[in-house]
C-alpha positions in Angstrom: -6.0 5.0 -8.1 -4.2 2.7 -10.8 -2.9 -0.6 -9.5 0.6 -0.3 -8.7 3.7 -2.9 -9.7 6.4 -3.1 -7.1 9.6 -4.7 -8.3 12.2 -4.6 -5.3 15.4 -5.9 -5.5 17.7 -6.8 -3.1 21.6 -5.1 -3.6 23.9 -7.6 -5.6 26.5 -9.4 -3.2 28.5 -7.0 -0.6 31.5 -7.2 1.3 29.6 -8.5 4.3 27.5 -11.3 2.0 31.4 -12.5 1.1 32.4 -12.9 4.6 34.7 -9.9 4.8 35.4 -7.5 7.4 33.3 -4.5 7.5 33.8 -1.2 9.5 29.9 0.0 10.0 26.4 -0.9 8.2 26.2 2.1 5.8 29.5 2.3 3.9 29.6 -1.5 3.2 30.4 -1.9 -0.6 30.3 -4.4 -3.5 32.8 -7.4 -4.3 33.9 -6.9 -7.5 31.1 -10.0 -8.4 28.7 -7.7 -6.8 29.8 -5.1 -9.5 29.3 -7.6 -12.1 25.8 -8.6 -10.9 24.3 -5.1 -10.7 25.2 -4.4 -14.8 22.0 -7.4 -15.4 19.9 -5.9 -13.0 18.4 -3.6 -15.4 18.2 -6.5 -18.5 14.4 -7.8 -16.7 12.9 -4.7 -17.2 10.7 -4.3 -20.0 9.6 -1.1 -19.3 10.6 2.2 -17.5 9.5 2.4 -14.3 7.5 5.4 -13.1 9.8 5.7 -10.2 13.1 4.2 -9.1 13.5 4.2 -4.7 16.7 3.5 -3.2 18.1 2.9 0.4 20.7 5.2 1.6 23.2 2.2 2.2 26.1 2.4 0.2 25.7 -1.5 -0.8 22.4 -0.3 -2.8 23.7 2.8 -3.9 25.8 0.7 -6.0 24.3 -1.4 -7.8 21.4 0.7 -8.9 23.8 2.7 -10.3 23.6 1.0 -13.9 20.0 1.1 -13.5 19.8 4.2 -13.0 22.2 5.3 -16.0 19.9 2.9 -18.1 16.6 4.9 -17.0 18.2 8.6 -17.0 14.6 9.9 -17.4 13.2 8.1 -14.4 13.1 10.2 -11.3 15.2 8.9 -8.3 13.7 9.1 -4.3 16.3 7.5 -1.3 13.5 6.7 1.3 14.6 5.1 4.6 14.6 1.4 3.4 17.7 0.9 4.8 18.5 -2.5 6.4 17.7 -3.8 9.8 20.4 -3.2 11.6 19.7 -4.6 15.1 23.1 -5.2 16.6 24.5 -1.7 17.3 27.1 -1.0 14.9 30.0 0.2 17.3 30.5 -3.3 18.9 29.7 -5.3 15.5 32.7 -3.0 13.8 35.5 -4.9 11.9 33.6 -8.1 12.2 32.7 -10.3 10.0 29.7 -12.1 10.2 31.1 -15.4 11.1 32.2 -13.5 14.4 28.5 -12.0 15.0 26.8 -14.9 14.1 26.9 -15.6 18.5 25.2 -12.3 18.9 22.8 -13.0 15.8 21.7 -16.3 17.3 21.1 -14.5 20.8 19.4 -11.8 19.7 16.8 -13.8 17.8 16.6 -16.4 20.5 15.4 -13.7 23.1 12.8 -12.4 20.9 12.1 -9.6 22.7 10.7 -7.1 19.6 11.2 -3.6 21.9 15.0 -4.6 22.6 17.1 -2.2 21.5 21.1 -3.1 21.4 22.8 0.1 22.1 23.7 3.5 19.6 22.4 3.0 16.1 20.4 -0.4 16.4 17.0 -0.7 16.1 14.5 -2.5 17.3 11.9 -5.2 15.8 9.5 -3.3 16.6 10.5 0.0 15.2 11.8 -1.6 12.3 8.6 -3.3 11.4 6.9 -0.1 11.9 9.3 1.6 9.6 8.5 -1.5 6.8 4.7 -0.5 7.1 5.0 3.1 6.7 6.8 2.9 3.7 4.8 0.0 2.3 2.0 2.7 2.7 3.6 5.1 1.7 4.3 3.4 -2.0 0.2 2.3 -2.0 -0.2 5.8 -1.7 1.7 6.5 -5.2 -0.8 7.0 -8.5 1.7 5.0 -10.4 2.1 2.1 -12.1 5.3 1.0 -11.4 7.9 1.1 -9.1 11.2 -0.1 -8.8 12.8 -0.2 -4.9 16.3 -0.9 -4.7 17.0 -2.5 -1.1 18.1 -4.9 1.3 17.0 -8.6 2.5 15.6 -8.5 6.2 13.7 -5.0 4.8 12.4 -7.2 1.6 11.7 -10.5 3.6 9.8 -8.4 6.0 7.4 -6.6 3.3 6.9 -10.3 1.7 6.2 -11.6 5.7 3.9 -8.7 6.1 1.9 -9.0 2.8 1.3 -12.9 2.9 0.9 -13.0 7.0 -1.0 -9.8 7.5 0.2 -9.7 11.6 -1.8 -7.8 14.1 0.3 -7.2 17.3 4.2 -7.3 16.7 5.0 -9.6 19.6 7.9 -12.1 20.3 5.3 -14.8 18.9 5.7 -12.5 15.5 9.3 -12.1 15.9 10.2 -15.5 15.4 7.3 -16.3 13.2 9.4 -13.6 10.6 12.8 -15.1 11.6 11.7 -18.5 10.7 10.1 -17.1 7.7 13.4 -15.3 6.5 15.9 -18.1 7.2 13.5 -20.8 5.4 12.8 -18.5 2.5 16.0 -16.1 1.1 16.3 -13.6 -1.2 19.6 -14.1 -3.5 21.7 -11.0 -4.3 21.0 -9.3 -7.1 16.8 -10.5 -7.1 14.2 -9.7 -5.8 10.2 -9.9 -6.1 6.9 -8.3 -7.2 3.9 -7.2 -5.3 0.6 -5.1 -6.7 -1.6 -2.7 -4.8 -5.0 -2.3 -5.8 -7.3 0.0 -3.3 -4.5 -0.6 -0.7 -4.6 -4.0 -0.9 -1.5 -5.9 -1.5 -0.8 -9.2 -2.9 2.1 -11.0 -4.3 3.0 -11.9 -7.5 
């Protein structure tokens, strides 16, 4: 197997990143800045990659857009890379995240990684789960390059998982990622690279 280069990249700035109300996670769209910020996603590329994977989230839909018109020859996959969403969506709809930042705080506070909030929520656990499975499923690829179009938590929790390596997904891991992810963001519109080699990953 070759070693594999990871690029992901985190959608450019949303609706929700702006402090607007949003109706549900999936159909959240760009700002107009956010528009502006996915035509230079593309520019860092020096090469095509072998594969280009997106959420299913309209927010990263987007923005890969003009990356995706820049590599026309570059096949397309939408895995489920979608973001955490671990407040159920039909209480947290036409919020803004100002107003949900009460339930936020209480949520991470219990640390309880099998709680799920109601219909369409997930929880830590299964979410972590679904962040390894896909993470093995892209060591798995005999490429060279990949380029994964996705959210923050989803991105913060590959980068946690690479440099941490944890065993049991417990409350102790819970807030060990939370304090990870608040102390070390991903901008809009950036991202980070990790290799493979003989399904072993490292950061770049």
């Amino acid at each position: 197997m070759p070693t594999l280069t990871a690029r992901f990249i985190r959608h450019a700035e949303s609706a929700a990143n702006a402090g607007a109300v949003t109706a549900d996670p999936v159909s959240i769209p760009l700002t107009p800045h956010g528009h502006d910020q996915a035509q230079s996603i593309s520019a860092p590329f020096a090469a095509a990659p072998d594969l280009i994977v997106c959420s299913p989230f309209l927010r990263v839909q987007q923005p890969a857009a003009p990356t995706l018109a820049h590599f026309v020859a570059v096949p397309v996959e939408t895995w489920p890379v979608q973001e955490f969403t671990y407040l159920a969506p039909a209480r947290c709809a036409h919020t803004t995240g100002e107003q949900r930042k009460p339930w936020v705080a209480q949520y991470w506070d219990t640390a309880d990684p099998l709680a799920v909030d109601g219909a369409g929520a997930e929880s830590f656990a299964a979410f972590m789960w679904r962040v390894s499975s896909r993470v093995d499923r892209l060591g798995e690829l005999p490429l060279v390059s990949v380029a994964l179009f996705g959210h923050g938590q989803f991105m913060q929790a590959v980068r946690w998982s690479i440099a941490h390596r944890p065993q049991i997904i417990g409350a102790e891991a819970m807030r060990a990622f939370r304090a990870f992810d608040v102390a070390h963001p991903i901008a809009n519109a950036t991202g980070f690279e990790a290799t493979c080699d003989a399904s072993i990953w490292a950061l770049k």
